[in-house]
KOLKE-124748 format. One record per atom (N, C-alpha, C, CB): residue number from 0; chain; atom name; x, z, y. Coordinates in nm, 3 decimals, decimal comma, padded with zeros to 5 digits. Atoms other than C-alpha are relative to their C-alpha. Glycine has a CB too. Example, Ala and Ser with C-alpha at 12.3 -4.5 7.8 and 13.67 -1.06 7.14 Angstrom:
% residues 2
  nr kette atom       X       Z       Y
   0     A    N  00,089  00,000 -00,119
   0     A   CA  01,230  00,780 -00,450
   0     A    C  00,090  00,000  00,120
   0     A   CB -00,099  00,125  00,003
   1     A    N -00,082 -00,006 -00,119
   1     A   CA  01,367  00,714 -00,106
   1     A    C -00,077  00,073  00,109
   1     A   CB  00,041 -00,142  00,046
% end
This chain:
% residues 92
  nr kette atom       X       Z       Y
   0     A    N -00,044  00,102 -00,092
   0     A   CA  29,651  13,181 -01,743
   0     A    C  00,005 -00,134 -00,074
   0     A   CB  00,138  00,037  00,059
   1     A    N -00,017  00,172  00,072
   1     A   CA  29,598  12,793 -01,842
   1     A    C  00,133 -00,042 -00,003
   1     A   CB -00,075 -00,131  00,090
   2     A    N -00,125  00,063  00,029
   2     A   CA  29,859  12,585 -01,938
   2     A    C -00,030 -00,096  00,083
   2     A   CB  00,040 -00,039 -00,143
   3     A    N -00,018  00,194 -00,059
   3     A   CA  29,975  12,217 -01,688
   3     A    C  00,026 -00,020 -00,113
   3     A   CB  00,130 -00,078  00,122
   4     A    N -00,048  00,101  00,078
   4     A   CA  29,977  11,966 -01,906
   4     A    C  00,042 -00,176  00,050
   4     A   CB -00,105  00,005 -00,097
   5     A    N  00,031  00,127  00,009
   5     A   CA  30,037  11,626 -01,838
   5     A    C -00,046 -00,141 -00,063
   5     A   CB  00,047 -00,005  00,021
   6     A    N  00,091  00,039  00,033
   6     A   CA  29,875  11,486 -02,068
   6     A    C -00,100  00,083 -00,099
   6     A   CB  00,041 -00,100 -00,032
   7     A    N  00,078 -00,082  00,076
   7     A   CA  29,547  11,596 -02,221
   7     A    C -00,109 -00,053 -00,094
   7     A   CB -00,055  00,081  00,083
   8     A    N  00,085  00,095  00,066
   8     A   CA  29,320  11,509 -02,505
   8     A    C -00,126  00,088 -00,008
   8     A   CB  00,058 -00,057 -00,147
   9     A    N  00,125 -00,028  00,048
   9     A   CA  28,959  11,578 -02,524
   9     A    C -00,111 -00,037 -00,141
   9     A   CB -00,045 -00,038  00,095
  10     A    N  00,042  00,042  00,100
  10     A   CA  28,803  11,524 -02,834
  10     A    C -00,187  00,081 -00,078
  10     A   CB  00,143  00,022 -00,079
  11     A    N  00,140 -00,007  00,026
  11     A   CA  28,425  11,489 -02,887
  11     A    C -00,056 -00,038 -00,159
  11     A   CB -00,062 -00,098  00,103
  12     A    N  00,063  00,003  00,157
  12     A   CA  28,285  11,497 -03,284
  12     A    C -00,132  00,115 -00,043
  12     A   CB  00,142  00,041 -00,110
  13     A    N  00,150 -00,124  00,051
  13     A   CA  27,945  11,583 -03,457
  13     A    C  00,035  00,120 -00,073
  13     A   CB -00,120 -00,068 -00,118
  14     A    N  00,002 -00,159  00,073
  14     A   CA  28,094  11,873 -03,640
  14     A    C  00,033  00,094  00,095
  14     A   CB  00,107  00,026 -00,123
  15     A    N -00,004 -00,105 -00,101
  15     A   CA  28,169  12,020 -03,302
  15     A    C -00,087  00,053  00,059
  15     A   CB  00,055 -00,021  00,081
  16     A    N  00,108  00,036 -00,126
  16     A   CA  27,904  12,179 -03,074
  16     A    C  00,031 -00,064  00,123
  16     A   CB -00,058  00,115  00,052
  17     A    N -00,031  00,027 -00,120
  17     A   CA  28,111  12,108 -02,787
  17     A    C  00,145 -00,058 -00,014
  17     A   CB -00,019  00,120  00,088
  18     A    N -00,125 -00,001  00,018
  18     A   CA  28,408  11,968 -02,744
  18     A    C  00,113  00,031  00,009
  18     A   CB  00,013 -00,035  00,008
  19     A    N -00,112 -00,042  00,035
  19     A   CA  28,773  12,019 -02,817
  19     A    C  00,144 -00,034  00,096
  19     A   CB  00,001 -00,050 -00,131
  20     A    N -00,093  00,134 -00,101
  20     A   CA  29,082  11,976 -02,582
  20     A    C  00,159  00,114 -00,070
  20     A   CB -00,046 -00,006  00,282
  21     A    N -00,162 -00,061  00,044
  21     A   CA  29,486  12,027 -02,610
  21     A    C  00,065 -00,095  00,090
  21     A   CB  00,064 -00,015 -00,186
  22     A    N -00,068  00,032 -00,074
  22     A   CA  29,761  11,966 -02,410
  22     A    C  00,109 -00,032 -00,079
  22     A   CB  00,009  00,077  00,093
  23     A    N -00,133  00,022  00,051
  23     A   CA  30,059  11,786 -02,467
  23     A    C  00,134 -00,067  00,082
  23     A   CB -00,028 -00,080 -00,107
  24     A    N -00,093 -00,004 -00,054
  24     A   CA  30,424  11,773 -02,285
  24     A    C  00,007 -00,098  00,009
  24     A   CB  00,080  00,054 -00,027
  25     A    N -00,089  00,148  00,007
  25     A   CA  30,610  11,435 -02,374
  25     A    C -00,068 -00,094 -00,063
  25     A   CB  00,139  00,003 -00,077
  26     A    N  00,032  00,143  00,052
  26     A   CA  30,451  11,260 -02,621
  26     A    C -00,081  00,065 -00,141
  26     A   CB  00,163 -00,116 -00,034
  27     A    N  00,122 -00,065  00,119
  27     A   CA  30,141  11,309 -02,882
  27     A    C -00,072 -00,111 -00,070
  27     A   CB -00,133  00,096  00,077
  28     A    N  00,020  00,155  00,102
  28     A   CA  30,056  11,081 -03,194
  28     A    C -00,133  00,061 -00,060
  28     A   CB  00,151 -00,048 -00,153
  29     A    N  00,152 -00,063  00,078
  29     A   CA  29,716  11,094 -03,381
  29     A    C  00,039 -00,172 -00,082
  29     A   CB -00,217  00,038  00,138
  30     A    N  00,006  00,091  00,100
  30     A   CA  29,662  10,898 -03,725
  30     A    C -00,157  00,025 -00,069
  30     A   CB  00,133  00,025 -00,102
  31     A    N  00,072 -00,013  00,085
  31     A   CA  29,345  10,832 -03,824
  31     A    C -00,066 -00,104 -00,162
  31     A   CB -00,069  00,027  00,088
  32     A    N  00,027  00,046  00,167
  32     A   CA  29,263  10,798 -04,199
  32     A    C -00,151  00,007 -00,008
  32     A   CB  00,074  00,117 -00,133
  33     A    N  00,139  00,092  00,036
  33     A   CA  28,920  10,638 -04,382
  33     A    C  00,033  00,011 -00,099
  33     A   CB -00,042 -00,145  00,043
  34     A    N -00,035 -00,030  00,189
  34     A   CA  28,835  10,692 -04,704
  34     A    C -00,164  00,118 -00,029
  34     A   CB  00,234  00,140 -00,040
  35     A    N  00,102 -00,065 -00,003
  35     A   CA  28,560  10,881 -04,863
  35     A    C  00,067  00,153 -00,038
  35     A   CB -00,110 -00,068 -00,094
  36     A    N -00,040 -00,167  00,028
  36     A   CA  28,789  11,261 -04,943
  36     A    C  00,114  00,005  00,017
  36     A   CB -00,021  00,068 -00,136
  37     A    N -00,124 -00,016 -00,014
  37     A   CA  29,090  11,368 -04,866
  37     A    C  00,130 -00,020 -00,121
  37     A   CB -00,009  00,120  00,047
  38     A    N -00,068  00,010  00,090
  38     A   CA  29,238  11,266 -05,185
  38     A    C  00,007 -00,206 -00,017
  38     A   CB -00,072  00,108 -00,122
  39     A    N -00,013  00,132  00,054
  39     A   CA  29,112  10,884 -05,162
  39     A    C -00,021 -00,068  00,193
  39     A   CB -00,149 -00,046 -00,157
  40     A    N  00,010  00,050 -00,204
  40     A   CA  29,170  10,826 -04,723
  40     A    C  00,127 -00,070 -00,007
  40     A   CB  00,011  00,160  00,161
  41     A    N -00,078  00,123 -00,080
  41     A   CA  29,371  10,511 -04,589
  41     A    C  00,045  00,037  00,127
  41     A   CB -00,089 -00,126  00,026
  42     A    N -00,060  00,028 -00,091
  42     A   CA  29,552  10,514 -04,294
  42     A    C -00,128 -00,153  00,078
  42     A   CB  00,171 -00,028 -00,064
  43     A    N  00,097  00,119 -00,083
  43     A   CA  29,304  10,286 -04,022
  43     A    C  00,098 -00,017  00,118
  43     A   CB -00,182  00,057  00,060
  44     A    N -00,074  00,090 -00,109
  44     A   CA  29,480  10,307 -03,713
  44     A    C  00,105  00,127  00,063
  44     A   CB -00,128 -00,081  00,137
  45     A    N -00,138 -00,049 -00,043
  45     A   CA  29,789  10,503 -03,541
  45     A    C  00,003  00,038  00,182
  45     A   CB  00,120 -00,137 -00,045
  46     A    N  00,015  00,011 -00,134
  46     A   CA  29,760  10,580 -03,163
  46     A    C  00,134  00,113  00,078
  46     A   CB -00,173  00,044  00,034
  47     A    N -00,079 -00,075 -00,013
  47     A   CA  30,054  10,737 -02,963
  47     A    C -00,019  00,007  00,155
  47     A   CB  00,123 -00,035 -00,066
  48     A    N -00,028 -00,030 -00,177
  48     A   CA  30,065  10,877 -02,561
  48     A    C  00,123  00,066  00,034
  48     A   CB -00,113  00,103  00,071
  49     A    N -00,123 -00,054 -00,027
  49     A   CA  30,421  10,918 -02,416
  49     A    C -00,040  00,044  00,126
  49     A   CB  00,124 -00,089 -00,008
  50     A    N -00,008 -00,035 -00,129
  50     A   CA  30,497  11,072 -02,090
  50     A    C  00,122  00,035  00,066
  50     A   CB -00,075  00,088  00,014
  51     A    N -00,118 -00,007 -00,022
  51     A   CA  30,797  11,072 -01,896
  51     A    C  00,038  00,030  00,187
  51     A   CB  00,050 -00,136 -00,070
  52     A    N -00,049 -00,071 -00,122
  52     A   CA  30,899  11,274 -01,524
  52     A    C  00,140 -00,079  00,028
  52     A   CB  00,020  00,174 -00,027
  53     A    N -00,159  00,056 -00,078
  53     A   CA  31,179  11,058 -01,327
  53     A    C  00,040  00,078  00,104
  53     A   CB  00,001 -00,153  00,073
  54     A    N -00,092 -00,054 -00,093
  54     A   CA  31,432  11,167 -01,155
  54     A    C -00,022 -00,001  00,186
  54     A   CB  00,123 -00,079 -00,041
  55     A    N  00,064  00,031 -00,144
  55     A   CA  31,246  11,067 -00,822
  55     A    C -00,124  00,066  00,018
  55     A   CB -00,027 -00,151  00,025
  56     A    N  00,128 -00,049  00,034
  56     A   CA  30,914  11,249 -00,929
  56     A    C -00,117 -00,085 -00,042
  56     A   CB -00,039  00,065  00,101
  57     A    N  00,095  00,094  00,054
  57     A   CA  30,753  10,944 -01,043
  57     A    C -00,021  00,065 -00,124
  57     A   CB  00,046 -00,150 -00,010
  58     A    N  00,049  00,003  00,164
  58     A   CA  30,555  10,987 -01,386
  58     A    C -00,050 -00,144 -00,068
  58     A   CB -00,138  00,105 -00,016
  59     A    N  00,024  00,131  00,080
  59     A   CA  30,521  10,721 -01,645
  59     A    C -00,057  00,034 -00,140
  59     A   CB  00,140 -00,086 -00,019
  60     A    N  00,069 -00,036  00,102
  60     A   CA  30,260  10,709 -01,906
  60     A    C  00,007 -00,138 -00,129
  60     A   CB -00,153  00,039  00,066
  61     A    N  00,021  00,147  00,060
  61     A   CA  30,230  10,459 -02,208
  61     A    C -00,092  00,020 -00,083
  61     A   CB  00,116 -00,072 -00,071
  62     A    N  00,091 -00,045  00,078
  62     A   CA  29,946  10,436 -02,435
  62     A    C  00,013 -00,109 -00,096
  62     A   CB -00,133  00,028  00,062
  63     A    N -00,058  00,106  00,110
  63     A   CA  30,022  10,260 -02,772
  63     A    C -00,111  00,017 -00,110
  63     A   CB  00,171  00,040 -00,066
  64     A    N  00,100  00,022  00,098
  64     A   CA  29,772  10,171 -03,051
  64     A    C  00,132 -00,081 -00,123
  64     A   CB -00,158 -00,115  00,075
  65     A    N -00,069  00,015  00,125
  65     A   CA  29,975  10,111 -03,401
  65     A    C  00,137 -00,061  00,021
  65     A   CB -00,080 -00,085 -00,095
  66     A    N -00,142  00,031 -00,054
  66     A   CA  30,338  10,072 -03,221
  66     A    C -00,064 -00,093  00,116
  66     A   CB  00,125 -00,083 -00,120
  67     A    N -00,044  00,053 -00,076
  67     A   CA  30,202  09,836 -02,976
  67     A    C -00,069  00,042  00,165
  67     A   CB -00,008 -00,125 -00,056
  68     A    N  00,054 -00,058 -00,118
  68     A   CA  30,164  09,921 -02,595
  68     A    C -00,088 -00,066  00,078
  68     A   CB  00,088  00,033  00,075
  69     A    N  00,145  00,043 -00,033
  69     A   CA  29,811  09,863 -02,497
  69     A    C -00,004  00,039  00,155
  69     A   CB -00,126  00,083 -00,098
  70     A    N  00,031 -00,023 -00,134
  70     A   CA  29,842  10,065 -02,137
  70     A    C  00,079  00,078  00,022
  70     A   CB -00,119  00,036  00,039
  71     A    N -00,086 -00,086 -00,026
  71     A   CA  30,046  10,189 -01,901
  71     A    C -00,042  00,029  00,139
  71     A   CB  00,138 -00,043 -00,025
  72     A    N  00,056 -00,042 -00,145
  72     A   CA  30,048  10,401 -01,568
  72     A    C  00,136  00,063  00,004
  72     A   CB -00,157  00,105  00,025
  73     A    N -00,136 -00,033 -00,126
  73     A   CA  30,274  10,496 -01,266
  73     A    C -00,043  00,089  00,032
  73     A   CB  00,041 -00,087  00,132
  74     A    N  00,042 -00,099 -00,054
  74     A   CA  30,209  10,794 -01,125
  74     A    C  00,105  00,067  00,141
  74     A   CB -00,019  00,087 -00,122
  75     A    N -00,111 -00,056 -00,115
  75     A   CA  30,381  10,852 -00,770
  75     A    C -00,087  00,057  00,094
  75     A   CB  00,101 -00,119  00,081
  76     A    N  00,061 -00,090 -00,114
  76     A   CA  30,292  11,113 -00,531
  76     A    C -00,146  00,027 -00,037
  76     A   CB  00,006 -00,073  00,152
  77     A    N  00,180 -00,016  00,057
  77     A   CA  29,847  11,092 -00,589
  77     A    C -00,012 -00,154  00,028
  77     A   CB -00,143  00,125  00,115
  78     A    N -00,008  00,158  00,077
  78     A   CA  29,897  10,696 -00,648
  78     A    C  00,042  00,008 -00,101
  78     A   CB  00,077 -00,109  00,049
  79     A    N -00,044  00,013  00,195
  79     A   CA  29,825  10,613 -00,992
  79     A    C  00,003 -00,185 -00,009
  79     A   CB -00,188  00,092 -00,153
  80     A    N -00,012  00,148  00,052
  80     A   CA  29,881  10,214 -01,099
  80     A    C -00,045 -00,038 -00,131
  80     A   CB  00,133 -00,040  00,000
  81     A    N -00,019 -00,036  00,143
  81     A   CA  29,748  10,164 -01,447
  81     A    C -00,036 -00,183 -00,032
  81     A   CB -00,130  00,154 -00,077
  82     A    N -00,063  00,176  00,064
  82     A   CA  29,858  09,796 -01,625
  82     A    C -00,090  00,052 -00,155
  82     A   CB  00,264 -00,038 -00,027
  83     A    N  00,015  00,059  00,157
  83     A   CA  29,679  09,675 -01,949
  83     A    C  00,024 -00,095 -00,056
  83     A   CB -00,088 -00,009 -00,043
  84     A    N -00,069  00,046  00,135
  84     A   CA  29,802  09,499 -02,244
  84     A    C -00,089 -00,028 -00,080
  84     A   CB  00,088  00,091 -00,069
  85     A    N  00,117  00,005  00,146
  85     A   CA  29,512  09,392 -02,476
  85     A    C -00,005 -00,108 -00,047
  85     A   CB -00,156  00,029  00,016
  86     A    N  00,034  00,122  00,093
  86     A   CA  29,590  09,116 -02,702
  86     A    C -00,045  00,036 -00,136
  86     A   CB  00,122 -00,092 -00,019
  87     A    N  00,073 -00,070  00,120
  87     A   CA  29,369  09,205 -02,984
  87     A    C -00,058 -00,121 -00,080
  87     A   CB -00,127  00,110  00,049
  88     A    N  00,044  00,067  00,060
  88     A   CA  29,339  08,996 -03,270
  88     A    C -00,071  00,075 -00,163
  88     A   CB  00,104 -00,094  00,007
  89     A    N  00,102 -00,039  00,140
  89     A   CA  29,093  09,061 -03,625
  89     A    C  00,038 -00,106 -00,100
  89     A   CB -00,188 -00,011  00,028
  90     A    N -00,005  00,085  00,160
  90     A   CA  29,134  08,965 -03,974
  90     A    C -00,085  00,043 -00,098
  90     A   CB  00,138  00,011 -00,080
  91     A    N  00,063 -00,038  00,121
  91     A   CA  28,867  08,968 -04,220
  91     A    C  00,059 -00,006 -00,131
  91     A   CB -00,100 -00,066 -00,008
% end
């Protein structure tokens, strides 16, 4: 029997043939590191997905890139709302 999740990640990479998925309840962080071996990898960037069931049956999602919240969604009844956030600045 499958698992509900409310949220779910799919994850597509060349060492896969196919891709990869997982479910996650409340809230699921991924860190990915750069570097050429697992002895000499950096920290690049930080990404986190919360999820949160109100007391009314609304759902509330947030999607955060290195603490800051890049996107969010409402989820009431089969209306979804989804708000973005993208002030993205670069530093060479």
């Amino acid at each position: 029997m499958a698992k509900s999740y409310p949220i779910w990640n799919k994850i597509q990479a060349c060492i896969y043939k196919g891709s990869k998925c997982y479910g996650i309840k409340e809230d699921g962080q991924n860190e990915i590191l750069i570097g050429t071996s697992a002895k000499n990898s950096h920290s690049f960037v930080k990404t986190r997905v919360t999820h949160k069931k109100h007391d009314d049956g609304t759902r509330t999602y947030h999607f955060y890139v290195d603490d800051k919240l890049i996107k969010k969604a409402t989820l009431k009844n089969k209306e979804i709302q989804i708000e973005t956030s993208l002030h993205l600045s670069f530093t060479n």
